[in-house]
C-alpha positions as CSV (number, residue, x, y, z in Angstrom):
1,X,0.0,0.0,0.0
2,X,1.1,3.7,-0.8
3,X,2.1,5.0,2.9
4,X,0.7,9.0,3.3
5,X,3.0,11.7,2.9
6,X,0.6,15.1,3.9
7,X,1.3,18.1,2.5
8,X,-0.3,20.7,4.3
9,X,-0.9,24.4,2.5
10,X,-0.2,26.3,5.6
11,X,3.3,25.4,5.7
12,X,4.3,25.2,2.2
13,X,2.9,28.8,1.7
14,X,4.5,30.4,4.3
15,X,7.0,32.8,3.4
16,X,10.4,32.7,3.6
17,X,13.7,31.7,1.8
18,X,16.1,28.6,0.9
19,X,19.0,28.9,2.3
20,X,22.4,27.6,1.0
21,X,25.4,26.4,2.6
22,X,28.4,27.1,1.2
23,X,30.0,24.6,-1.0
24,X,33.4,24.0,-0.9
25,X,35.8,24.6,-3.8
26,X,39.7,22.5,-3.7
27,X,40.1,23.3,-0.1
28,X,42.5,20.4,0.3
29,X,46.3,22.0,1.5
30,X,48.2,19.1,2.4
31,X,51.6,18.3,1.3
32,X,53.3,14.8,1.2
33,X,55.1,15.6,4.3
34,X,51.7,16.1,6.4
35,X,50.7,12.6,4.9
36,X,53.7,10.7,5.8
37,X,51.8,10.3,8.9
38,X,48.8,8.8,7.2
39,X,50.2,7.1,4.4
40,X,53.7,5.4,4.0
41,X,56.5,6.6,1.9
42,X,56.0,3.3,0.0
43,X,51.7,4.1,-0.6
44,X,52.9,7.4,-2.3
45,X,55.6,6.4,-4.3
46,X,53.0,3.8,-5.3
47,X,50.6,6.4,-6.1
48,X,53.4,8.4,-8.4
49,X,54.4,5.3,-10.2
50,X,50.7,4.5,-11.0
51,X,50.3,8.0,-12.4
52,X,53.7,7.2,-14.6
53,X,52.2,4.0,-16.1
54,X,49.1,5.3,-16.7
55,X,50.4,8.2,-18.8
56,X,53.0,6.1,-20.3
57,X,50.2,3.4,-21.5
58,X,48.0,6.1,-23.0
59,X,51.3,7.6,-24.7
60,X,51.7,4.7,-26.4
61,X,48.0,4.0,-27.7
62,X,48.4,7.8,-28.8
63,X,51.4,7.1,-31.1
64,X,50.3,3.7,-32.3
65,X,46.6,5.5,-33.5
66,X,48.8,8.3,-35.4
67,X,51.9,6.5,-36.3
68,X,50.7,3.0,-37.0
69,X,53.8,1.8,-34.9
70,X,55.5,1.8,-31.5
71,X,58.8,1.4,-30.4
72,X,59.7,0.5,-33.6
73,X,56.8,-2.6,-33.9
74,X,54.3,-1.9,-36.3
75,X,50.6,-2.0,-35.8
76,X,48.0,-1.0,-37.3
77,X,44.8,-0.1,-34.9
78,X,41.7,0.9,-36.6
79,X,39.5,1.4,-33.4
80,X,38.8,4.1,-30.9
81,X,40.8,5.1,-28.2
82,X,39.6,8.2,-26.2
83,X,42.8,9.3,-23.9
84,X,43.0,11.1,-20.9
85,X,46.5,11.9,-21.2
86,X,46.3,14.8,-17.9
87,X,43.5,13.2,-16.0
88,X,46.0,10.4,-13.9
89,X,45.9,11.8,-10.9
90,X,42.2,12.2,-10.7
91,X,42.0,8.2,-11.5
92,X,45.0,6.9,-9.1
93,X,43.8,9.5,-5.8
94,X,40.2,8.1,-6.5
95,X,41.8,4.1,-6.6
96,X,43.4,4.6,-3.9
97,X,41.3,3.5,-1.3
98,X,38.6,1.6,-3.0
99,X,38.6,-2.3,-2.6
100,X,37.4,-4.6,-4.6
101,X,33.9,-4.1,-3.8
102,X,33.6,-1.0,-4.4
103,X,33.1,-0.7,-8.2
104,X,33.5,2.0,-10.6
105,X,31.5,2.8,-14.0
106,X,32.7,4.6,-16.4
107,X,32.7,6.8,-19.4
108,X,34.4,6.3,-23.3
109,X,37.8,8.1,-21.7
110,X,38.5,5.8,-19.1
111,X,41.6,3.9,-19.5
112,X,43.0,5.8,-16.9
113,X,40.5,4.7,-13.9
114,X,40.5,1.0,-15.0
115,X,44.4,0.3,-14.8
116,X,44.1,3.2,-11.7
117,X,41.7,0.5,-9.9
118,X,43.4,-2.1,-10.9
119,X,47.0,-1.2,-9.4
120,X,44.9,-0.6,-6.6
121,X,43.6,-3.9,-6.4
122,X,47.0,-5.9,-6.7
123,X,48.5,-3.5,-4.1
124,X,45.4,-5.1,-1.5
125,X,44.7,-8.2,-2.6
126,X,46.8,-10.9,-1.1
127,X,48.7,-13.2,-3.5
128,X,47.1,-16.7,-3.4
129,X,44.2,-14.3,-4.2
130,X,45.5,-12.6,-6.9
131,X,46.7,-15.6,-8.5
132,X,43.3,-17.9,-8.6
133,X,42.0,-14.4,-10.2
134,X,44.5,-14.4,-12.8
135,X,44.3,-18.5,-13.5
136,X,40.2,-18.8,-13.6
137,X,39.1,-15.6,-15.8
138,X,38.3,-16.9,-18.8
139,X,40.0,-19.9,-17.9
140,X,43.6,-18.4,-18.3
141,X,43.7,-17.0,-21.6
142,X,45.2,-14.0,-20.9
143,X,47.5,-15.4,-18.0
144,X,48.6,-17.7,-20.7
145,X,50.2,-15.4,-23.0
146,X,51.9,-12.7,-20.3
147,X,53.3,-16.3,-18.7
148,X,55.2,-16.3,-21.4
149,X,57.4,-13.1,-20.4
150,X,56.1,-11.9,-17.5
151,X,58.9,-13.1,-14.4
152,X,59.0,-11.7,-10.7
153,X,56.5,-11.9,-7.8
154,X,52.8,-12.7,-8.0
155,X,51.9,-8.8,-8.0
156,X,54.7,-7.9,-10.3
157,X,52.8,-10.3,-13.1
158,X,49.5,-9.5,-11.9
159,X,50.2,-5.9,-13.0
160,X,51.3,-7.6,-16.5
161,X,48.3,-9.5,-16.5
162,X,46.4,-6.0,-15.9
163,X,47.8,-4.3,-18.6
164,X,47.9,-6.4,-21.4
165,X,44.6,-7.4,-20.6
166,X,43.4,-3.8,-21.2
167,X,45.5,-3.7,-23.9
168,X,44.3,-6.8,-25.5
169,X,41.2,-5.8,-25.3
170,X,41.3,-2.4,-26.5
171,X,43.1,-3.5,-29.8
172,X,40.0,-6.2,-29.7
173,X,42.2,-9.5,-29.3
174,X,40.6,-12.7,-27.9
175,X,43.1,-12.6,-24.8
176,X,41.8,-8.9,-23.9
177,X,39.7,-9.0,-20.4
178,X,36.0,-9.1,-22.5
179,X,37.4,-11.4,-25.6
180,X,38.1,-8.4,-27.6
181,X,34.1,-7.6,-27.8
182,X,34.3,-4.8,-25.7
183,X,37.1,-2.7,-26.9
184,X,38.0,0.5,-26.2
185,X,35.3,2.0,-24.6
186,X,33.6,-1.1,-23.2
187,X,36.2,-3.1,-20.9
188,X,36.0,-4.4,-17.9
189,X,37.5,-6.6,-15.4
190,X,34.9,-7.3,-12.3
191,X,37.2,-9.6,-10.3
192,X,38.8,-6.3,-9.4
193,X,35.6,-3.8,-9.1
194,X,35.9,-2.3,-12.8
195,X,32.6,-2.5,-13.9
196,X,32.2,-1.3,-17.9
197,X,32.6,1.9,-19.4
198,X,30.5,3.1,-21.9
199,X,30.4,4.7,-25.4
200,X,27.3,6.6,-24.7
201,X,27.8,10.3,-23.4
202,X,26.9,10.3,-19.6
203,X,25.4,6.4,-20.6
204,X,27.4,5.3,-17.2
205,X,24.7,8.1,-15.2
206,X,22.0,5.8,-14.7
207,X,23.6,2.6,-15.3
208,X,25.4,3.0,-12.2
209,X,22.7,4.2,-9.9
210,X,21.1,0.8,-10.6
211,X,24.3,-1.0,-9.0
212,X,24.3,0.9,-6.1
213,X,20.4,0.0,-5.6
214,X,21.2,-3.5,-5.9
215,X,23.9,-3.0,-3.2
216,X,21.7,-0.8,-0.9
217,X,18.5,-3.6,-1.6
218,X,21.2,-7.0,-1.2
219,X,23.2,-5.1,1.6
220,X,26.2,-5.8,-0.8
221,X,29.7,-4.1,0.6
222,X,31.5,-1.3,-1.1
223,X,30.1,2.2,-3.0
224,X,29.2,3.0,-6.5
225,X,31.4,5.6,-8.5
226,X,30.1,6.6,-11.7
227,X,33.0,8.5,-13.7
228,X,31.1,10.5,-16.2
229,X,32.4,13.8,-17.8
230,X,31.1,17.3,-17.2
231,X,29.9,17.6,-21.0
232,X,27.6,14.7,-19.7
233,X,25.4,17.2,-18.0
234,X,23.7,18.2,-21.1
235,X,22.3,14.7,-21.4
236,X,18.7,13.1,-20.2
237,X,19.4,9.9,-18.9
238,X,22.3,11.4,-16.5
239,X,19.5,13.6,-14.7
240,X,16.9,10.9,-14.7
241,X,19.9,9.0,-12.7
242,X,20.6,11.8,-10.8
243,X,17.1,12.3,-9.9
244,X,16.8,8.0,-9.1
245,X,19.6,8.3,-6.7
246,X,18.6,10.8,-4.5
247,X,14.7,9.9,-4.5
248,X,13.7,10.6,-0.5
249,X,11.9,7.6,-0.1
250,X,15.4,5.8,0.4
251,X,15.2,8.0,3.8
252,X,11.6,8.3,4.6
253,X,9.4,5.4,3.7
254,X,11.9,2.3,3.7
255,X,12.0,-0.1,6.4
256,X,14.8,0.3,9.1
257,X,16.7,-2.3,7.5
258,X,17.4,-0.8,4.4
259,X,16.6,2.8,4.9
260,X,19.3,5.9,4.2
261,X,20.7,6.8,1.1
262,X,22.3,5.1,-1.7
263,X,26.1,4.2,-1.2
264,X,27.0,6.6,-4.2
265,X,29.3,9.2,-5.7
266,X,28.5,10.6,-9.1
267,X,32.1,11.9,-9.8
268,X,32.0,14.3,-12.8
269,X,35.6,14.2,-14.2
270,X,35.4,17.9,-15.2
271,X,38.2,18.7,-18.2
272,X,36.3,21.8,-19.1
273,X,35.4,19.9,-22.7
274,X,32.6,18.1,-24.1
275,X,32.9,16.7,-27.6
276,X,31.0,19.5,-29.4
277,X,31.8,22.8,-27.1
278,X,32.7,23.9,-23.7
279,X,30.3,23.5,-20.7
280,X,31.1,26.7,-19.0
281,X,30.4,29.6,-20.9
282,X,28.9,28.0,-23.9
283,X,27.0,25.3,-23.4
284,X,25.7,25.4,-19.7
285,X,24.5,27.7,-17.0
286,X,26.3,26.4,-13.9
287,X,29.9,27.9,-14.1
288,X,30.9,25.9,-11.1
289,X,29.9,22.1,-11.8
290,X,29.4,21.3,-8.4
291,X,26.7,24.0,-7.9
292,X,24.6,21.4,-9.2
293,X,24.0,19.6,-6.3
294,X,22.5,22.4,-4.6
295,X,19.6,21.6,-6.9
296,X,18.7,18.0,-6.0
297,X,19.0,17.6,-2.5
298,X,18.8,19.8,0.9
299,X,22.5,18.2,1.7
300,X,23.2,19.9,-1.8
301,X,24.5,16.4,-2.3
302,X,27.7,16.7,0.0
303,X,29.3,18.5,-3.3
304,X,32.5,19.6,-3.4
305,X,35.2,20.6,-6.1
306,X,38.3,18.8,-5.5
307,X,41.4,19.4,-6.8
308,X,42.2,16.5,-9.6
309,X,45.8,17.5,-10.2
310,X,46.9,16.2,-6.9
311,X,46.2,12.7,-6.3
312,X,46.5,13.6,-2.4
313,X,43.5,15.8,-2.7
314,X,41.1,13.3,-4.4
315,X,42.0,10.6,-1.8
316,X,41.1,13.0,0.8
317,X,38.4,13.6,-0.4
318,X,36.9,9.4,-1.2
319,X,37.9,8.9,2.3
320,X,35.8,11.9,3.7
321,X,32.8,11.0,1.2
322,X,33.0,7.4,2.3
323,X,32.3,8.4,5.7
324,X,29.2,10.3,4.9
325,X,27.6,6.9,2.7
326,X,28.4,4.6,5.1
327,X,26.5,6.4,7.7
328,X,23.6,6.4,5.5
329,X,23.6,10.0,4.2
330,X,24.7,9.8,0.6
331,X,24.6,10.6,-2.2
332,X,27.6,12.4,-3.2
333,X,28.6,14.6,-5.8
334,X,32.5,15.4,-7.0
335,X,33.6,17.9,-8.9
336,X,36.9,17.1,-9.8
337,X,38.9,19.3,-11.7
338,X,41.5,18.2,-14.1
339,X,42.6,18.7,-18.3
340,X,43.1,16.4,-21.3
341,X,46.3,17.7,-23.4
342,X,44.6,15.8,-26.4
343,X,41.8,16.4,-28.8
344,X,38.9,14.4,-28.3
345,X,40.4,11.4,-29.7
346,X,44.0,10.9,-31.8
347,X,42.1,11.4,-35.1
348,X,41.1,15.0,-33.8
349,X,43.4,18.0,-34.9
């Protein structure tokens, strides 16, 4: 049965005003040596190496798509690959912390975030672990063929394993993660919480809400990041998710057992570029992305903009936007600044 939600005239017309609070905008200011005491020196030389292969990877796609070689090997790719040569320290600092049950969904520029979650995943996973992973997905066809060079620990192959299975896949070979069917802009790897990116403009938005209901309805561990671009805004099916996600019901009418918000960040990897023009100034109102949230929720959302140039600051900030989920009160909504230094894809001038 519907349960009864009055609304009574008298108070909704009385006068008055919405108030605001203020949202805050990159106020992270600490250094590595304030987070020696959090972190250890070996976690953030992790974190800068991560960053190094990231770029390095995407380097390399970008000169095989306009050279048709690399390193002096030939090879002739005739897919897509979207880079985000710039964004790595947005993907690492959001990694960081996440396990493997927290799952990310992403968008068609998201190379970055799925080798970002997986080095993240080796880093906590222990080795007997890490190796059954690596000999049961899809019955070790890609372990099979990085055995063949790969030498060193378990975790030294593993991270092998991760990349040429990315690899693999985006140049569509049968040994990638997803058989080569996924590509590019479709790859995945759930043993380690990297859930599929998508093609579509903002298509992760809604996709993504749905995972973290099935987590909040199956009390599943772990949140629900959707990595989505700011150009994304301008698209239906992104506000229809934004609108799911933060549906008061979750807090009002539940039962006790499930009630509170969905475990949830909608992180909006904000470049300042959408494929056709630029959100601020052109083709949207907001100016600062993360004024948004003011719109959908009384907690405006918990948005903040976060610095994405410094990995430090976007691991701050997961671990302070954790908090607020797990005690029921998401969702969440990141602005995280950061800049592509290439065209919308390598065919783009």
């Amino acid at each position: 049965m519907p349960k009864s939600l009055p609304i009574h005239p008298d108070d909704v017309r009385k006068p008055g005003f919405v108030e605001f609070d203020p949202i805050p905008l990159c106020q992270y200011n600490g250094t590595v040596k304030s987070e020696l005491g959090k972190y250890t020196a070996e976690a953030l030389v992790n974190i800068y190496r991560d960053m190094v292969i990231i770029r390095t990877f995407e380097l390399m796609l970008d000169e095989v798509k306009k050279k048709a070689q690399y390193g002096g090997i030939p090879y002739d790719h005739r897919g897509p690959a979207h880079l985000s040569i710039g964004q790595e320290a947005s993907a690492v600092g959001q990694a960081f912390l996440l396990s493997v049950d927290d799952h990310i969904f992403g968008s068609h520029r998201s190379h970055g975030e799925i080798l970002a979650k997986g080095l993240s995943a080796i880093e906590k996973l222990d080795e007997g672990t890490l190796e059954g992973i690596m000999k049961s997905y899809l019955d070790g066809a890609t372990l099979a063929v990085v055995e063949k060079a790969a030498k060193g620990t378990v975790r030294s192959v593993a991270m092998d394993y991760l990349l040429y299975g990315t690899l693999a896949e985006i140049f569509g070979r049968e040994a990638g993660f997803n058989m080569g069917m996924g590509g590019s802009m479709h790859a995945f790897f759930t043993p380690f919480g990297v859930f599929p990116n998508n093609a579509i403009v903002g298509g992760s938005g809604d996709i993504s809400v749905g995972a973290a209901l099935y987590k909040k309805v199956n009390h599943k561990p772990g949140i629900v990041i959707c990595n989505i671009g700011d150009g994304a805004l301008g698209c239906g099916p992104v506000w229809e998710g934004l609108c799911f996600a933060t549906m008061d019901q979750f807090k009002t009418l539940w039962d006790e057992a499930h009630r509170g918000g969905l475990p949830y960040i909608i992180n909006f990897v904000n470049n300042f570029y959408g494929m056709g023009g630029q959100p601020v100034g052109e083709t949207m109102g907001f100016n600062v992305l993360a004024r948004v949230g003011a719109g959908l929720t009384p907690d405006q959302m918990h948005a903040e903009r976060v610095d994405g140039y410094n990995p430090l600051a976007v691991v701050d900030a997961i671990a302070r936007k954790k908090q607020i989920i797990e005690a029921g009160d998401g969702p969440v909504l990141l602005d995280t600044l950061t800049y592509r230094y290439t065209g919308h894809s390598p065919s783009d001038a």
